[in-house]
ChimeraX commands (.cxc) that place a marker at each C-alpha (Angstrom):
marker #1 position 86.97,146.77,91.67 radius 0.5
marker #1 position 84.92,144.97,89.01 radius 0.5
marker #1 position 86.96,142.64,86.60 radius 0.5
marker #1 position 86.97,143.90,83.14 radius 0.5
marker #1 position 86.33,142.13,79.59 radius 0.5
marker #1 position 89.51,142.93,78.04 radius 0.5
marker #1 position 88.87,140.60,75.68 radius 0.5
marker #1 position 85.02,142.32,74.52 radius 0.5
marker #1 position 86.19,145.56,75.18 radius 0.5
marker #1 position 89.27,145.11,72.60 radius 0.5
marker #1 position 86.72,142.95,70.14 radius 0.5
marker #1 position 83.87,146.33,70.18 radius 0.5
marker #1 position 87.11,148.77,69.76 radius 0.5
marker #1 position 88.23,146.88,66.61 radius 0.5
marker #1 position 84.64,146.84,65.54 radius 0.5
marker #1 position 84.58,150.67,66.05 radius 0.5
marker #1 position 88.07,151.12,64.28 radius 0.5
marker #1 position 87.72,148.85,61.61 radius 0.5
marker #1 position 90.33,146.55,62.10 radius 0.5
marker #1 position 90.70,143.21,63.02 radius 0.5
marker #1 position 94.16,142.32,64.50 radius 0.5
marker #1 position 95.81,143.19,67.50 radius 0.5
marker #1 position 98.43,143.97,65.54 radius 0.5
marker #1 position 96.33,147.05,63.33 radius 0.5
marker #1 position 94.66,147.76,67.25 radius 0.5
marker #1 position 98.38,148.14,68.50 radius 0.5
marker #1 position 99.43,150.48,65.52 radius 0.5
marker #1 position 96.07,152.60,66.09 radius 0.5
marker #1 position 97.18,153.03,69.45 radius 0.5
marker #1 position 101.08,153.80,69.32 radius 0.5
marker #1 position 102.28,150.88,71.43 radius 0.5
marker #1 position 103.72,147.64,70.76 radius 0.5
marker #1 position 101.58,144.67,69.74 radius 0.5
marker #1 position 102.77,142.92,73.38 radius 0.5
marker #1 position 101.09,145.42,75.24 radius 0.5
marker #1 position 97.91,144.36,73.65 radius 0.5
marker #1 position 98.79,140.46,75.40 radius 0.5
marker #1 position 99.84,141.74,78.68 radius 0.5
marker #1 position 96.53,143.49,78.75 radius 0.5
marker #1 position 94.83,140.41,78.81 radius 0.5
marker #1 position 96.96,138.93,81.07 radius 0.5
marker #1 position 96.54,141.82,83.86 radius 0.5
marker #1 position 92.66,141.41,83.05 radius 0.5
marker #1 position 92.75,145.95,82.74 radius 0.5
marker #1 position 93.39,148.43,80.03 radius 0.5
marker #1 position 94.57,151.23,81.05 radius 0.5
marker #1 position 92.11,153.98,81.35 radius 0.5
marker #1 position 94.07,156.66,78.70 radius 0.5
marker #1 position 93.81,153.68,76.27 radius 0.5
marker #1 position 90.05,153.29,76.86 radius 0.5
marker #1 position 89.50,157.22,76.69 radius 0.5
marker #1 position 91.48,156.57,73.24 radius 0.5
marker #1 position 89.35,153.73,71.81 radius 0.5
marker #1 position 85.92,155.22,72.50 radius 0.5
marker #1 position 87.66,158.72,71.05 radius 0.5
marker #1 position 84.65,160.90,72.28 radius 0.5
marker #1 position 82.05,159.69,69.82 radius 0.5
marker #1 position 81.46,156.00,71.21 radius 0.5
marker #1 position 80.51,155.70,74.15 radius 0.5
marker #1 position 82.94,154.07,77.01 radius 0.5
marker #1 position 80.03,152.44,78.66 radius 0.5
marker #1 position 79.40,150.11,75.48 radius 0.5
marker #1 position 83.46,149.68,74.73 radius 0.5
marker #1 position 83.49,148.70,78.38 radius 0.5
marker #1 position 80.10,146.10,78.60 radius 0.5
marker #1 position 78.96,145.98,75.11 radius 0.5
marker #1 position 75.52,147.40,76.75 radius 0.5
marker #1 position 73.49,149.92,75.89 radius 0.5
marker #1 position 74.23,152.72,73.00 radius 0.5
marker #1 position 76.77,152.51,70.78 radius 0.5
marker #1 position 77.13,156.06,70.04 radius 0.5
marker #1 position 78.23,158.70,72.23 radius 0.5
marker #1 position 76.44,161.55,70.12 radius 0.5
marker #1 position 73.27,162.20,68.28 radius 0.5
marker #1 position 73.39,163.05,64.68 radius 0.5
marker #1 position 74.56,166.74,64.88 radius 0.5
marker #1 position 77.43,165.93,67.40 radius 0.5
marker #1 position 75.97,166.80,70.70 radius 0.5
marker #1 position 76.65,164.18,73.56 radius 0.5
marker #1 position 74.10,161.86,74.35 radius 0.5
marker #1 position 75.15,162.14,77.87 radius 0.5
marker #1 position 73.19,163.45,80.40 radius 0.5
marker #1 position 74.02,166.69,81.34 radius 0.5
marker #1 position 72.80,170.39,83.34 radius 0.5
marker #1 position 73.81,172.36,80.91 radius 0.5
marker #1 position 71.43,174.14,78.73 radius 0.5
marker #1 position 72.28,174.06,75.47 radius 0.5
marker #1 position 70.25,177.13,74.24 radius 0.5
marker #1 position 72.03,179.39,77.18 radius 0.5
marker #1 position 75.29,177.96,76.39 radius 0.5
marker #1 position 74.84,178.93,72.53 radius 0.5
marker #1 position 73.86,182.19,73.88 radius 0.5
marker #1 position 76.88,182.66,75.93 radius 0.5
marker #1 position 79.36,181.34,72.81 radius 0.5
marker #1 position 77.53,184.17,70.71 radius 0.5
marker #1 position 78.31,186.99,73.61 radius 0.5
marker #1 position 81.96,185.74,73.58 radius 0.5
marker #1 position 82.38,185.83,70.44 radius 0.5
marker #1 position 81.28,189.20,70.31 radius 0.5
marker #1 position 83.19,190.22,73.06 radius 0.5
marker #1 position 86.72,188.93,71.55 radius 0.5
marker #1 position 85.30,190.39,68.11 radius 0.5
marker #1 position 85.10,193.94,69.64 radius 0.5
marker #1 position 88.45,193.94,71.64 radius 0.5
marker #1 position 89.64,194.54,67.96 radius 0.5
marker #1 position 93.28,194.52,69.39 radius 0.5
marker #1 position 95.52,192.15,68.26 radius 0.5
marker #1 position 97.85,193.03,71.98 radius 0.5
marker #1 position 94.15,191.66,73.28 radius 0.5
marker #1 position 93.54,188.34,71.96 radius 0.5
marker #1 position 93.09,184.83,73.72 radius 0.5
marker #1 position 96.31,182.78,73.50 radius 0.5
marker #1 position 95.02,179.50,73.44 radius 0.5
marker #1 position 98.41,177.91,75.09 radius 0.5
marker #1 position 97.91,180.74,78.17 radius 0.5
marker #1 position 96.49,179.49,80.78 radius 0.5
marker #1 position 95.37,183.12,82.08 radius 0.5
marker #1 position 93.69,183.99,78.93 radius 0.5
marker #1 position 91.83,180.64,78.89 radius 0.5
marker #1 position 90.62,181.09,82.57 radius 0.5
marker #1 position 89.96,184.74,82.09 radius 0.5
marker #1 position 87.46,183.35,78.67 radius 0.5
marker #1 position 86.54,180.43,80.71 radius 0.5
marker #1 position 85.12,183.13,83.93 radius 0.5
marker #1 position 83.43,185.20,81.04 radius 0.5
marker #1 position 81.37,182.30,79.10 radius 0.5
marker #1 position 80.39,180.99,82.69 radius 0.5
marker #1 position 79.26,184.70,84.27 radius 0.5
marker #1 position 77.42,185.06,80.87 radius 0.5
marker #1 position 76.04,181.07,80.99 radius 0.5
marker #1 position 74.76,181.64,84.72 radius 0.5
marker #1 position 73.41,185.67,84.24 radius 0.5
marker #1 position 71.17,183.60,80.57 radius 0.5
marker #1 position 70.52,180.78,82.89 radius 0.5
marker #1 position 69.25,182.91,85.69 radius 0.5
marker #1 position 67.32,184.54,83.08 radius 0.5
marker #1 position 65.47,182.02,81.18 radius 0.5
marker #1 position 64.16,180.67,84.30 radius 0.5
marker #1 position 62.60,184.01,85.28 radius 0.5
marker #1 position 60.92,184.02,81.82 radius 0.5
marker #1 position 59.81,180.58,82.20 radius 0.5
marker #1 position 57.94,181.53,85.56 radius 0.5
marker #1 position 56.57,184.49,84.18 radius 0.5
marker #1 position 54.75,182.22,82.06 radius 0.5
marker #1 position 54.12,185.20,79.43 radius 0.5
marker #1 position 55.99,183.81,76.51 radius 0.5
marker #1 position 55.79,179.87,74.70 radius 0.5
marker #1 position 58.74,178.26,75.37 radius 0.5
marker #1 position 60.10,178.14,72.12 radius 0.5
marker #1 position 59.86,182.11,72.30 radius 0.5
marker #1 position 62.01,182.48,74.94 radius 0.5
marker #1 position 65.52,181.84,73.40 radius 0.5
marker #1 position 64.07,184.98,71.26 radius 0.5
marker #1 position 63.52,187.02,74.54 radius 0.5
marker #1 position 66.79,186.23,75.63 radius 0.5
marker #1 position 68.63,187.19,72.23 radius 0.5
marker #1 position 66.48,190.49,72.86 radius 0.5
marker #1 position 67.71,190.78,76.40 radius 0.5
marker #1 position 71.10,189.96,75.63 radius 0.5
marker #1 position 71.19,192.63,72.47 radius 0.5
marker #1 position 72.00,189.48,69.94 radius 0.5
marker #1 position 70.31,190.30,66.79 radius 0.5
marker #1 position 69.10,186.87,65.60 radius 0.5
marker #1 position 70.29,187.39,62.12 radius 0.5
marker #1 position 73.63,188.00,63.24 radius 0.5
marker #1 position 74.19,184.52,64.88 radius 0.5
marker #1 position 74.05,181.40,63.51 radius 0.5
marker #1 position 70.90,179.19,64.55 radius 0.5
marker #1 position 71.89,176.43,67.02 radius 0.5
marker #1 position 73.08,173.31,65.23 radius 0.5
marker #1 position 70.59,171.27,66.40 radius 0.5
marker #1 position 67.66,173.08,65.58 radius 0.5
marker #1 position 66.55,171.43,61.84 radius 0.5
marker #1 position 63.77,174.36,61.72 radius 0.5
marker #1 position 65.34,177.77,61.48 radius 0.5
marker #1 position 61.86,179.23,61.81 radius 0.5
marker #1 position 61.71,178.41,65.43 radius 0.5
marker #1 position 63.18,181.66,65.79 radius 0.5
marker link #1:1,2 radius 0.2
marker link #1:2,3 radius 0.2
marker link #1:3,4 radius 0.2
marker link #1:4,5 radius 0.2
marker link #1:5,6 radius 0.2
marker link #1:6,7 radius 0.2
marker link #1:7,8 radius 0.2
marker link #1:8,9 radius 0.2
marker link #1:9,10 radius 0.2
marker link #1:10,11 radius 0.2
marker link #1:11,12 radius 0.2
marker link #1:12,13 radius 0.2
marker link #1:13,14 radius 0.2
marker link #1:14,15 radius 0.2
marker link #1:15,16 radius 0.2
marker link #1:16,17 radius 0.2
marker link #1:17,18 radius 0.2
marker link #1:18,19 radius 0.2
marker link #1:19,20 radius 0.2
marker link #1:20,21 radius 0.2
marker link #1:21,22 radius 0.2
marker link #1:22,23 radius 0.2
marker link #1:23,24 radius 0.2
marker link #1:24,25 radius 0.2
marker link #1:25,26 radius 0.2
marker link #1:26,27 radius 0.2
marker link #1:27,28 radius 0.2
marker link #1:28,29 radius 0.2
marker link #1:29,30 radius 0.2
marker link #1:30,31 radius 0.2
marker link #1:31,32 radius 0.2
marker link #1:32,33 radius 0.2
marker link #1:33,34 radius 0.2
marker link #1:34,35 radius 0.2
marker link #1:35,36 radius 0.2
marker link #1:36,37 radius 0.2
marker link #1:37,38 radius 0.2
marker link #1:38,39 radius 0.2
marker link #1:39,40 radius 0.2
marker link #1:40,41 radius 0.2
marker link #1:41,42 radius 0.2
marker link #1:42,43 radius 0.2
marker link #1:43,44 radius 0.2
marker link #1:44,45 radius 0.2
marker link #1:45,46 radius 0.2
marker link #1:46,47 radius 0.2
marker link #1:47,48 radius 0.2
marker link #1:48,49 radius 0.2
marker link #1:49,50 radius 0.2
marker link #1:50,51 radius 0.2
marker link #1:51,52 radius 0.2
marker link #1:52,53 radius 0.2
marker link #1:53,54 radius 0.2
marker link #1:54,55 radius 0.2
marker link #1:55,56 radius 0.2
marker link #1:56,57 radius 0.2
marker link #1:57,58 radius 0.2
marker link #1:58,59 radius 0.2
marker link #1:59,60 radius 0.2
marker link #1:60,61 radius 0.2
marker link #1:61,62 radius 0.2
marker link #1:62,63 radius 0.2
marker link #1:63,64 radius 0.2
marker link #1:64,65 radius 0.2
marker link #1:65,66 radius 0.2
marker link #1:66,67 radius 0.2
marker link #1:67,68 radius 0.2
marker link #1:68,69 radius 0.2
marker link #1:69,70 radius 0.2
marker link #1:70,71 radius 0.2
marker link #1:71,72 radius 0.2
marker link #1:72,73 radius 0.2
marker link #1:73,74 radius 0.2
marker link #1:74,75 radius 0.2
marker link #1:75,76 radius 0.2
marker link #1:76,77 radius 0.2
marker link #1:77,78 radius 0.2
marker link #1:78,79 radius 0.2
marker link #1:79,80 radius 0.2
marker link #1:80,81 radius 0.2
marker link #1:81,82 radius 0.2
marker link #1:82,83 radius 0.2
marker link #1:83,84 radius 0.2
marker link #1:84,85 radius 0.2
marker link #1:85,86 radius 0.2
marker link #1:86,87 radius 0.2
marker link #1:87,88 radius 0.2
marker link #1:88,89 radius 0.2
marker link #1:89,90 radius 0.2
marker link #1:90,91 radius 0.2
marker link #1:91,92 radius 0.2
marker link #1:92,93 radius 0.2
marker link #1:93,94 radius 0.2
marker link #1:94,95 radius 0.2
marker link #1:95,96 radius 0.2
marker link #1:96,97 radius 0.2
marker link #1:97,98 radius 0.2
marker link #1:98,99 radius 0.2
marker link #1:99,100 radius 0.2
marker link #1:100,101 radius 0.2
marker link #1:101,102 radius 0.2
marker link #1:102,103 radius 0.2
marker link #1:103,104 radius 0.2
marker link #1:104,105 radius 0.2
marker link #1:105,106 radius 0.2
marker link #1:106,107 radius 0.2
marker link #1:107,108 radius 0.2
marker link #1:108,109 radius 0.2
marker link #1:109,110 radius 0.2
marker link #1:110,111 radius 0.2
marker link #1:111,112 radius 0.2
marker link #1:112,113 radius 0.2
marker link #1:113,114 radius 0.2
marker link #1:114,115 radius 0.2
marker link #1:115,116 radius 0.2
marker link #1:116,117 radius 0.2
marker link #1:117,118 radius 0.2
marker link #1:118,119 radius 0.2
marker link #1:119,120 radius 0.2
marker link #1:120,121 radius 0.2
marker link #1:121,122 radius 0.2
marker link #1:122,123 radius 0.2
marker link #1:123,124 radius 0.2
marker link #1:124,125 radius 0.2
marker link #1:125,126 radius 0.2
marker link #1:126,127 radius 0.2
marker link #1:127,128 radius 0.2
marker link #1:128,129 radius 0.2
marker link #1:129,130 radius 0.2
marker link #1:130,131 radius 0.2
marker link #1:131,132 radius 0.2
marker link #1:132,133 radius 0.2
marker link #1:133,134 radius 0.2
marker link #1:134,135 radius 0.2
marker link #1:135,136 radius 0.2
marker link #1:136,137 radius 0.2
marker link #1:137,138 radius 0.2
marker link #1:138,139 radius 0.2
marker link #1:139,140 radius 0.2
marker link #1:140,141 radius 0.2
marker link #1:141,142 radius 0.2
marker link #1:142,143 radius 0.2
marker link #1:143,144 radius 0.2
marker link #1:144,145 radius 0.2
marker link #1:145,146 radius 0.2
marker link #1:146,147 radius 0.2
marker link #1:147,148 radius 0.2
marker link #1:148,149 radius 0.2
marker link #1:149,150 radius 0.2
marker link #1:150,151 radius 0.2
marker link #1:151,152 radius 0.2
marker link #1:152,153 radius 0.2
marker link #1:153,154 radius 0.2
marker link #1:154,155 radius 0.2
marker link #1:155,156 radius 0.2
marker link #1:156,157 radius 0.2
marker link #1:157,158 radius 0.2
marker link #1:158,159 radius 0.2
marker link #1:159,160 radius 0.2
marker link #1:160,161 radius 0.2
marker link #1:161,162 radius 0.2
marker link #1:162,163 radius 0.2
marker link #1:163,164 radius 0.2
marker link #1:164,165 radius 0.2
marker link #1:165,166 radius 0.2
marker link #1:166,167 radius 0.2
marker link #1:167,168 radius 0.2
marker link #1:168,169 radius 0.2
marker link #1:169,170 radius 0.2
marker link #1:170,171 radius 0.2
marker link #1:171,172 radius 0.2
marker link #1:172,173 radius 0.2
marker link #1:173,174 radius 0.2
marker link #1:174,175 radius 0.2
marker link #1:175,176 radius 0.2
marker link #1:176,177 radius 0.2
marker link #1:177,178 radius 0.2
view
């Protein structure tokens, strides 16, 4: 296990925060100022506390090293991390949930968000719709019949969204893409 720089990593998180005594760092963190001391001492933080100072917009790697990007997020809020997912698909499968909960028009049939059942049984619905948009986009992109920016229109037709009744992707800046 690699030693960590307590001492850097609590220096960037008070840079982050604002602050500049263990004492503010402590209070921003609900636990006693000692707790700051005996981290030093052990040479760790504890990883909730980490998860806690980099609070999901900087990014752990440069609380941890000081290296690379600050920022967890681009400008709009989407993570800077890599990732698989599509973004355009996943809008795409937010819209069709949305409608879907919109047309169960029943409130005996709406998603608890403290039930674990409904959240699994929304959870199995975005990803069946994610994978069926993924699954499609690719064919369209090996068709090759369409420009690629054309495509999230193709699959708005396919998927019967009207483009004027969703909202355009956050982090397209040009709403005439589509």
């Amino acid at each position: 296990m690699k030693h960590m720089d307590v001492e850097g990593a609590l220096k960037r998180a008070k840079s982050v925060l604002g602050i500049e005594t263990d004492q503010d760092l402590a209070y921003a963190l609900g636990v006693p100022r000692p707790t700051i001391a005996s981290w030093r001492r052990r040479g760790s933080i504890p990883v909730k506390y980490i998860a806690m100072l980099a609070g999901g917009e900087t990014s752990i790697d440069w609380i941890l090293t000081g290296k690379g990007d600050q920022s967890a997020v681009d400008d709009i809020g989407i993570s800077k991390r890599s990732s698989d997912l599509d973004n355009e698909c996943l809008w795409i499968s937010i819209c069709l949930a949305a409608r879907w909960l919109t047309e169960l028009d029943n409130p005996q049939l709406t998603i608890d968000l403290t039930s674990k059942h409904d959240l699994t049984s929304l959870h199995a619905y975005v990803k069946s719709q994610y994978d069926k948009i993924v699954a499609s986009k690719k064919a369209w992109e090996r068709a090759k019949i369409t420009s690629e920016k054309d495509i999230y229109k193709a699959l708005l037709i396919e998927y019967h969204l009207d483009d004027s009744d969703i909202a355009d992707p956050p982090w397209w800046e040009d709403s005439s893409i589509i």
